[in-house]
N, C-alpha and C positions, 0 to 999 in steps of 0.2 A: 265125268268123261275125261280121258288124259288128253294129252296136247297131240298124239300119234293119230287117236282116235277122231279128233275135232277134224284133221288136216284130211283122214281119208272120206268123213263123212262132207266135208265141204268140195273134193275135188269130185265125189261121185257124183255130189248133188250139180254142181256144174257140169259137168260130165253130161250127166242127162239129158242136160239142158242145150248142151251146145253151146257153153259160154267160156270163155277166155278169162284167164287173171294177169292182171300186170301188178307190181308192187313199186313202191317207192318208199324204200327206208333210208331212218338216220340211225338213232341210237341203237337200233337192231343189227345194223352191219352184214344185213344178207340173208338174216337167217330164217325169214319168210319165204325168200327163193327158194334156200336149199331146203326147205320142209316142204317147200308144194311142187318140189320133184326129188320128193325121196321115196314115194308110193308108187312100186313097181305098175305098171299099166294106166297109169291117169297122166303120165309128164305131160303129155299135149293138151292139158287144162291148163298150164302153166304157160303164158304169152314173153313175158318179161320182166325183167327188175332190174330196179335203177337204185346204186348204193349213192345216196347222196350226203354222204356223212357232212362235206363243208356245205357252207353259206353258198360258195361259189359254184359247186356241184349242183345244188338245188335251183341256181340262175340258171346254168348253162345246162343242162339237163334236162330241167322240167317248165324252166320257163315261167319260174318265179319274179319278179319284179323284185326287186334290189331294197325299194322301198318297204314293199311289205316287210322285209323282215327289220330294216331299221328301227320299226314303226314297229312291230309286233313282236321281233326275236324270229330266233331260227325255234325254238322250242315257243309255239303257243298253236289254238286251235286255229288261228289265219293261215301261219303256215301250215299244219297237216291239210286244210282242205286245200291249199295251193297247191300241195304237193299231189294231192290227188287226183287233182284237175289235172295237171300235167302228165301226170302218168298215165289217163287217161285216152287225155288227147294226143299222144304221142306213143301212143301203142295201138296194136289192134286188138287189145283187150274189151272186153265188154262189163265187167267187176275188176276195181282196181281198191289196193288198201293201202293209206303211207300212215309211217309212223317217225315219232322225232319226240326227244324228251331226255331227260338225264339219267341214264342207266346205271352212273358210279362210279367213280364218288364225281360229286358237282362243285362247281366253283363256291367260293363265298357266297355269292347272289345268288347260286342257284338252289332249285330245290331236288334232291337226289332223288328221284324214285317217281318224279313229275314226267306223264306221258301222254302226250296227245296222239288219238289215233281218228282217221277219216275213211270211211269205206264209200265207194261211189258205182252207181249201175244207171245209167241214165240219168236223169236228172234228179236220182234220188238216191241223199248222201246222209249218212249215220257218222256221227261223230263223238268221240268221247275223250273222257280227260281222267285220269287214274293218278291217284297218292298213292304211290307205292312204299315210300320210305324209303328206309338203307337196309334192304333186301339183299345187297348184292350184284353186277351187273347180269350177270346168268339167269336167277330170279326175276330180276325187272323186267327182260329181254323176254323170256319164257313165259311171264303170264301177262305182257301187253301182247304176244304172238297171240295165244290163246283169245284172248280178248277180241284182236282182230280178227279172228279167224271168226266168232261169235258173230262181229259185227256184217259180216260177208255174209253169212250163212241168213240173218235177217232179211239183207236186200235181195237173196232169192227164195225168200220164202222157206226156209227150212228150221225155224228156231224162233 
């Protein structure tokens, strides 16, 4: 299934359902918003999205602790389920998904194609970590969207 097709089958299934999504991305740069209202008739599954590309955006945004990411980075699974949290509770979303990781090319230290993603619906959260390699940033961006959108699609039961 393509990435078009993941996005209208997740918004219906919410839809259904009467649930809301909020997003919090980094390395993605929005492009989970703009795909979960780019399907004519479902935009109001779409609650909010928070582009929190810096360290600072991810404090003051989502209400990360400063600490955690000292302690864990802006790119690891602590921070994706922070960010999720926060999108959560600061939306009136009912399914929220963040994403953060190195889309391309990455520092020295870092590893390029490394993505952590966290999907959250109550108090039950799916999270995952992808090696993607040097793919590309379009590529990496493209199949952690997909990914997430997989990981959504589980917490309402559809996949």
């Amino acid at each position: 299934m393509d990435l078009d097709d993941l996005v209208a089958q997740l918004l219906r299934a919410a839809s259904a359902r009467d649930l809301r999504i909020a997003t919090a991305e980094s390395c993605s740069g929005g492009m989970m918003a703009s795909l979960l209202t780019d399907v004519e008739g479902l935009g109001h599954v779409f609650e909010r999205g928070f582009v929190t590309y810096s360290d600072e955006a991810k404090i003051e945004m989502l209400g990360i602790a400063p600490a955690l990411i000292e302690e864990n980075g802006a790119v690891s699974a602590a921070a994706a389920r922070a960010m999720v949290t926060g999108a959560l509770a600061t939306s009136g979303a009912d399914l929220a998904l963040a994403i953060t990781g190195f889309a391309g090319p990455a520092g020295a230290e870092d590893e390029e194609g490394l993505v952590y993603l966290a999907a959250l619906r109550g108090a039950r959260m799916e999270t995952l970590e992808l090696h993607l390699g040097a793919a590309g940033r379009d590529a990496v961006r493209r199949r952690s969207a997909c990914e997430g959108i997989r990981l959504m699609l589980r917490l309402i039961g559809e996949e």
